[in-house]
N, C-alpha and C positions, 0 to 999 in steps of 0.2 A: 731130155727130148720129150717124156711122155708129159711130165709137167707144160712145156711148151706149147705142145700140139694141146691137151686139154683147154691151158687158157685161152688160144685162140677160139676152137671151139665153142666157150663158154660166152667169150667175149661175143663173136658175131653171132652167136643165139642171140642173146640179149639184146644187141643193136637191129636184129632184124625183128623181133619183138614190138621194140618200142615204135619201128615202123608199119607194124601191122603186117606182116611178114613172117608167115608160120617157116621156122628154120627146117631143113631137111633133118630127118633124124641118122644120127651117127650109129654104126653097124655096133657097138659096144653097147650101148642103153639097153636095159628091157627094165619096164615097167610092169610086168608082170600081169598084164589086163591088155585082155585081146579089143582091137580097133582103138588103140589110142598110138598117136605117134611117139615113138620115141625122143629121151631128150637127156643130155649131157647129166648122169648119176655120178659125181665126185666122191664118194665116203671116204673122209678121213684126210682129205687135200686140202689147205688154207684156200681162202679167195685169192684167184688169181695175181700178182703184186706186176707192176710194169718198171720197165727201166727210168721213166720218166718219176719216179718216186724220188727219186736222186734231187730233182728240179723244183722240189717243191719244199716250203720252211718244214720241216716234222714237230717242230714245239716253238709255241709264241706264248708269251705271258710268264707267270712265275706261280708255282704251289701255293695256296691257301689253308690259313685256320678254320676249321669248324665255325660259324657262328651260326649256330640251332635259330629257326624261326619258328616263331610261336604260332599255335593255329588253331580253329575251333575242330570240337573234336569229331570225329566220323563215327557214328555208331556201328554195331558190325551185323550187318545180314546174317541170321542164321541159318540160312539157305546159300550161302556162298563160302569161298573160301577165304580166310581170314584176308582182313584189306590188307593192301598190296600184291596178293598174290592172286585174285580172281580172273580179270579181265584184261583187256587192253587202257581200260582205262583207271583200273587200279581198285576200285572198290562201286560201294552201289551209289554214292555220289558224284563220279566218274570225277573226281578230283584232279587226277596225273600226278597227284604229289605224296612222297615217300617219308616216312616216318625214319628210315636209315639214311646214315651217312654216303654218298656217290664218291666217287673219285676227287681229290683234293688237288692233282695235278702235280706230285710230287713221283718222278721217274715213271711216267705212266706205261704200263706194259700194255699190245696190244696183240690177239690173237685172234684166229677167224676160223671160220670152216664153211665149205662150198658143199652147196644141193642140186646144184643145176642149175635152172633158170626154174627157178623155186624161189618164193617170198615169202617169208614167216612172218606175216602184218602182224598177225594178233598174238600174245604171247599170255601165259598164268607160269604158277611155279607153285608143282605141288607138294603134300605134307613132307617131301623127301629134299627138296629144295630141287627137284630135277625143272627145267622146264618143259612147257607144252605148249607146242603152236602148232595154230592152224594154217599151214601154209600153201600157197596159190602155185599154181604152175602153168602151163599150157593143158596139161595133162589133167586138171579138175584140180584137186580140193584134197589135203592129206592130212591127218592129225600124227605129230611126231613130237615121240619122246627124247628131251637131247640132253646127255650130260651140261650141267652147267660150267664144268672146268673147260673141260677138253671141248665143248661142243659137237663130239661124234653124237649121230646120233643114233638111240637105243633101243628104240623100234620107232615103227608108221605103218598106219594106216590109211588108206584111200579111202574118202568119206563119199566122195560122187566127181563125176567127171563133167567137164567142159563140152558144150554141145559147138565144136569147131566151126561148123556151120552155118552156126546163127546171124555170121557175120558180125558180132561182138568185139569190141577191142580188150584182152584180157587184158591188161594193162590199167581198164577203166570200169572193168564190167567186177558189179558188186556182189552180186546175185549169189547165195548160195555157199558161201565159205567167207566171208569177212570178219563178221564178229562170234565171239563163243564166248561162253563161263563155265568156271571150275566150281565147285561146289567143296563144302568141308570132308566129304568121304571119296576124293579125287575123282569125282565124274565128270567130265566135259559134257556140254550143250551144245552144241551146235546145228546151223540151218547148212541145209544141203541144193543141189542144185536143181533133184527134183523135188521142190517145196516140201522138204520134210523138215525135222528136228531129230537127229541123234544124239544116244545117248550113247560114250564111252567112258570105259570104267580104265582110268591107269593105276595097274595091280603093283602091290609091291616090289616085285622083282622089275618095274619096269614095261612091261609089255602091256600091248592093250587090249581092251576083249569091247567088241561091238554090244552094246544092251538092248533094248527097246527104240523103235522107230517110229514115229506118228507122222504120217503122211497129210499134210493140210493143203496139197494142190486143191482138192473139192472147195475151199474156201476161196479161193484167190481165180483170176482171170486167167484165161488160156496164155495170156502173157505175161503173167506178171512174175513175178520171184520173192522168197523171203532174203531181208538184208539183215537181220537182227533178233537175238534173244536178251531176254533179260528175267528176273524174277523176283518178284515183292516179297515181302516182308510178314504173308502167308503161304509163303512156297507156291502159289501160281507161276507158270513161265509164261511169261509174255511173248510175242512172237509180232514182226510188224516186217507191211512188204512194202516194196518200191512204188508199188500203186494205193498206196494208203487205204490197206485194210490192216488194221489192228485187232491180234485176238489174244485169248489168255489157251492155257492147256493145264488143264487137272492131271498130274501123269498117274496118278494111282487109279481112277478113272477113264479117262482119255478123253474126256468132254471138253468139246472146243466152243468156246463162245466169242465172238466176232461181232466188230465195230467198221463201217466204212466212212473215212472221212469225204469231205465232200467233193464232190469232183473236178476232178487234175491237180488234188494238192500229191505230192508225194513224199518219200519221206529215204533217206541217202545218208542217216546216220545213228549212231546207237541212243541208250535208253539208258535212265537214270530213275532210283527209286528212295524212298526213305521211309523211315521208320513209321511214318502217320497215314501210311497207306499208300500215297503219291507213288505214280508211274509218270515220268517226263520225258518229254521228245519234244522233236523240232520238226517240224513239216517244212515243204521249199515256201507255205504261205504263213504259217503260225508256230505258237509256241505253244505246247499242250501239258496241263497237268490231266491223266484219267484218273479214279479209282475203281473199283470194282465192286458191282451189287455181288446181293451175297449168293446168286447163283453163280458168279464169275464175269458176267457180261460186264464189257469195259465201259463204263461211263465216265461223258466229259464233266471236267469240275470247271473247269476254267480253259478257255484259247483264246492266245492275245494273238491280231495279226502285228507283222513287223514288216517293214520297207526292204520285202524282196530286190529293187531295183529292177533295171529295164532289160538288161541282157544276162546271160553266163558271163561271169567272169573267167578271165585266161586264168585257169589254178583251181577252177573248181566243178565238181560232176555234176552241179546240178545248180539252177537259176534259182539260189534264196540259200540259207544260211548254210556253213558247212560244218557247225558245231553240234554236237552232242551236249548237253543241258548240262553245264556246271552249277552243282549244290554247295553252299557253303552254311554252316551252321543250322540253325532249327528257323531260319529268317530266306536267304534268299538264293537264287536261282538265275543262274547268266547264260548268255548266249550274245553270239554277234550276228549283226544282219548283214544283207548284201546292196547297202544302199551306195549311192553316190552321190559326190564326186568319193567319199569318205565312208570307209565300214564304222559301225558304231557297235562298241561293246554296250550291250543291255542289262540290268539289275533290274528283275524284277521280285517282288514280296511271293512267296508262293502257297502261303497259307489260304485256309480255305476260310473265306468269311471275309475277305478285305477288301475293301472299296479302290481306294486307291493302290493299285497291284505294279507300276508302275515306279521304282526307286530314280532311276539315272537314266539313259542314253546320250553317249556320251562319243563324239568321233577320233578317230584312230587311224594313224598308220600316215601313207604317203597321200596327198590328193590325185584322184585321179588313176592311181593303184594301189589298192588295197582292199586286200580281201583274205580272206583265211576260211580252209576248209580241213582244217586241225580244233577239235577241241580248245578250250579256254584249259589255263592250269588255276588252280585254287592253291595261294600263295599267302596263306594267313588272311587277313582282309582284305585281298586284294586278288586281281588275274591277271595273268600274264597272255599276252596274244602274238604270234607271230603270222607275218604279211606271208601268205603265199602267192600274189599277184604275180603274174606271167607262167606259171609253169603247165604245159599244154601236153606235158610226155615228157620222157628222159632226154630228147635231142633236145630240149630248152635249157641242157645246162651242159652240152658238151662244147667244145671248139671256144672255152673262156666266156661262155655264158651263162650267167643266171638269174634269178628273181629279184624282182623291186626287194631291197632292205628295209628292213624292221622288225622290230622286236619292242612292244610296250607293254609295262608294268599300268595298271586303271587301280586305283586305290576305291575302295568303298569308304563313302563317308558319313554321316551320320545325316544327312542334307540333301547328300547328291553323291557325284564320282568328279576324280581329277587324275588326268594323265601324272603322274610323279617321272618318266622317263622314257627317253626311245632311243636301244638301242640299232646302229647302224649295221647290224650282222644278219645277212641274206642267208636263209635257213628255208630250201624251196618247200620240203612238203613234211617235215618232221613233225612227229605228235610232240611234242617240249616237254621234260616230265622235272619236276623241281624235286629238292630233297632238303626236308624239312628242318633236316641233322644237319647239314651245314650252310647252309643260307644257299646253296647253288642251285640256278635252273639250268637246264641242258639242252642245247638242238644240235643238229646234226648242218652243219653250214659246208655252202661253197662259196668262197669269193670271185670276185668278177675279174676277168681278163688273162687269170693264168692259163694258156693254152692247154697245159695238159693236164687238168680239171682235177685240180684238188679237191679231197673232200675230209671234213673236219668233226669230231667232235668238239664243242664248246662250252665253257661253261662259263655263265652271265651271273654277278652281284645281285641277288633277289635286292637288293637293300639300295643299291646305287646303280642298276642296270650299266656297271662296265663290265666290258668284255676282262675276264681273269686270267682266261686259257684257252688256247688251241691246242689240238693235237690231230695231226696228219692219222688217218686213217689207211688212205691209200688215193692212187690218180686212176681217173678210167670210168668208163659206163657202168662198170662192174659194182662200184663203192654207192651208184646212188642208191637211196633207199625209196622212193616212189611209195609216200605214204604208210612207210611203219613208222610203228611208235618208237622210240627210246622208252625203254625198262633197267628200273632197278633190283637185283635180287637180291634175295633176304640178308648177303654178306654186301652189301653193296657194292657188287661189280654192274659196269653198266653195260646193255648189250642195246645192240639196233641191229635191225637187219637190213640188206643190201637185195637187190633183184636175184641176186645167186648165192645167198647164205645170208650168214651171222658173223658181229663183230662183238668181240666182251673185250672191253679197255677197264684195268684197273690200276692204283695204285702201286709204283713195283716196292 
């Protein structure tokens, strides 16, 4: 019964959520921080499973061989944690793609754990292979250490809280807990809600201890918020807000130096750096490489504009691209735009000194819907893009509804780009993360029309873009994940997280 009564709980938190409907808080919760509302604290309960589980296929396709794909290499941050385990996007070329082997689909086991109506977008795994997310809630912003087996988790902290008032849809609101980085001596970075940067240290044993705070509201507008960190290749942290001011931070000094781009561009996704100094981002109007004079101030090398398009598209937070700057080799640098009828993946040269900066643009996806505000993966010479067109909130995929399909491989060519494949697997708002040990990329899919809203991990042929494998997840509001990533850990088990926890599917 207590199981019962929770799931329901969990479940119409979540549905009243996604409608912008702050849920009443239930007499059991305490969140331990006076004037926040209470909200459904699960520890140690799987995600809620429903009857209608029964009604859905649980495995389609058949186990796969390894076949390793080859790829250029990633040099490694010495200011981060060894790639793969840094970021949300895996290393400082924000690649999505794993050097280990993922789930092959051979008796896939699948286990979960519930936080509330908690989402762990952002994920690293530290030198203990524990992970660490930064996960979002009604309730603000909490940094949480979680067994990688079991998924209990083994401490948390609350990094800043949610101004309920602002009239913000947490659901959509980026502000202040989205992205972080781990560093090699297990520190976390992260932006907080009031325009700061903390610093947490995860100790051996697990627990975590708060360090050093740099407040940078004084830089930024009475309205604006930080959406992102990131750090070069001199140990600067980068820092960039939604109203496009861009600064660095000296932490051993505290000196901020700050760049404003021009006005009403904004900026709604993370940062990408490499080894020759380059800091990349995507503005909603351009593509930017900075560097940094040698005081620190951010200077422009290069900003190409790209064909914003005319409106928001249904699936994305903001009018113009939804990607984070994918690096590929010591050559070039992708992103996709928000043009129409047709998004187009872009290759451009990122070197500093080159005339023609411009490789490919090249279109993609369905006409008339398509667009993606999930990062590109970096799949050898090639990216992979998935359509997230239509998805406007979690009720765009309940009641056997979901997203325009697609899924396409863009080859990089010596000349230009060519589509090589498009799969038809509707994958509404997954970050895709490929794994380079067995040729497999991964999203997180729902198909169209089953009433009671199956949801899937997949995994797609990098080589031939067919679908290899399904595996049923679970049915319900509960399974969708509303813009996390899929992560692989250093044993490669895969996890994604859900509005109300964590799923790790591996191999049984």
């Amino acid at each position: 019964m207590r199981m019962l009564r929770v799931a329901a709980e969990v479940i119409a938190a979540a549905l009243a959520l996604s409608l912008g409907v702050l849920p009443a808080a239930p007499a059991h919760a305490d969140l331990g921080l006076p004037g926040l509302p209470a909200l459904p604290t699960i520890p140690g309960l799987p995600i809620p499973s429903l009857p209608t589980d029964l009604l859905a296929p649980r495995f389609t396709g058949a186990p796969v061989t390894a076949q390793p794909l080859d790829a250029p290499p990633i040099p490694q941050n010495p200011y981060l944690a060894p790639n793969g385990r840094s970021s949300m996007h895996n290393d400082p070329y924000s690649s999505d793609a794993y050097a280990v082997s993922g789930p092959l689909g051979r008796n896939l086991q699948v286990s979960t754990a519930s936080y509330g109506v908690r989402e762990c977008a952002t994920m690293a795994f530290d030198s203990h292979d524990r992970i660490v997310g930064l996960c979002g809630g009604l309730e603000g912003f909490t940094l949480m250490v979680i067994d990688p087996v079991t998924l209990r988790a083994v401490s948390q902290l609350q990094l800043s809280q949610r101004d309920l008032l602002s009239g913000a849809n947490p659901l959509t609101d980026i502000c202040g807990g989205t992205y972080f980085f781990l560093d090699g001596q297990d520190r976390a970075y992260a932006t907080t809600t009031d325009s700061s940067i903390a610093e947490v240290t995860v100790n051996a044993d697990g627990s975590l201890t708060r360090g050093r705070t740099w407040l940078l509201a004084t830089h930024l507008g009475a309205d604006d918020c930080l959406v992102a960190t990131g750090v070069d290749w001199a140990g600067r942290v980068w820092w960039f807000s939604q109203q496009g001011t861009v600064g660095t931070l000296d932490r051993t000094t505290g000196l901020v130096r700050a760049l404003e781009l021009p006005e009403g561009e904004g900026i709604f996704n993370s940062v990408s750096t490499d080894e020759t100094g380059g800091v990349y981002f995507v503005s909603t109007h351009r593509s930017y490489r900075l560097d940094a004079a040698d005081d620190g101030t951010p200077q422009i090398t290069w900003a190409i504009p790209y064909d914003r398009g005319s409106v928001k598209k249904p699936g994305m937070l903001s009018q113009g691209s939804g990607t984070s700057p994918t690096l590929i080799g010591e050559r070039w640098i992708a992103i996709a735009d928000n043009a129409e009828p047709r998004s187009h993946v872009i290759v451009y040269d990122r070197r500093k000194g080159v005339a023609d900066r411009e490789h490919c643009s090249i279109p993609v996806l369905a006409p008339g819907a398509s667009t993606t505000e999930n990062s590109l993966v970096a799949a050898g010479e090639s990216l992979i893009i998935e359509n997230n067109y239509g998805y406007a909130g979690v009720q765009s995929t309940l009641l056997g509804k979901t997203t325009t399909p697609g899924v396409s491989r863009v080859m990089i060519d010596p000349e230009g780009c060519h589509v090589a494949w498009t799969n038809p697997t509707s994958a509404p708002t997954s970050v895709p993360k490929a794994s380079l040990g067995n040729g497999l990329v991964y999203v997180y899919s729902k198909p169209k029309g089953n009433l009671v809203d199956p949801w899937y991990v997949t995994a797609i042929d990098i080589r031939t873009g067919e679908t290899r494998w399904s595996r049923l997840t679970g049915t319900g509001i509960q399974w969708n994940n509303h813009y996390a990533s899929i992560y692989l850990g250093p044993d490669g088990a895969l996890y994604v997280a859900t509005i109300v926890g964590l799923i790790r599917v591996t191999d049984g």
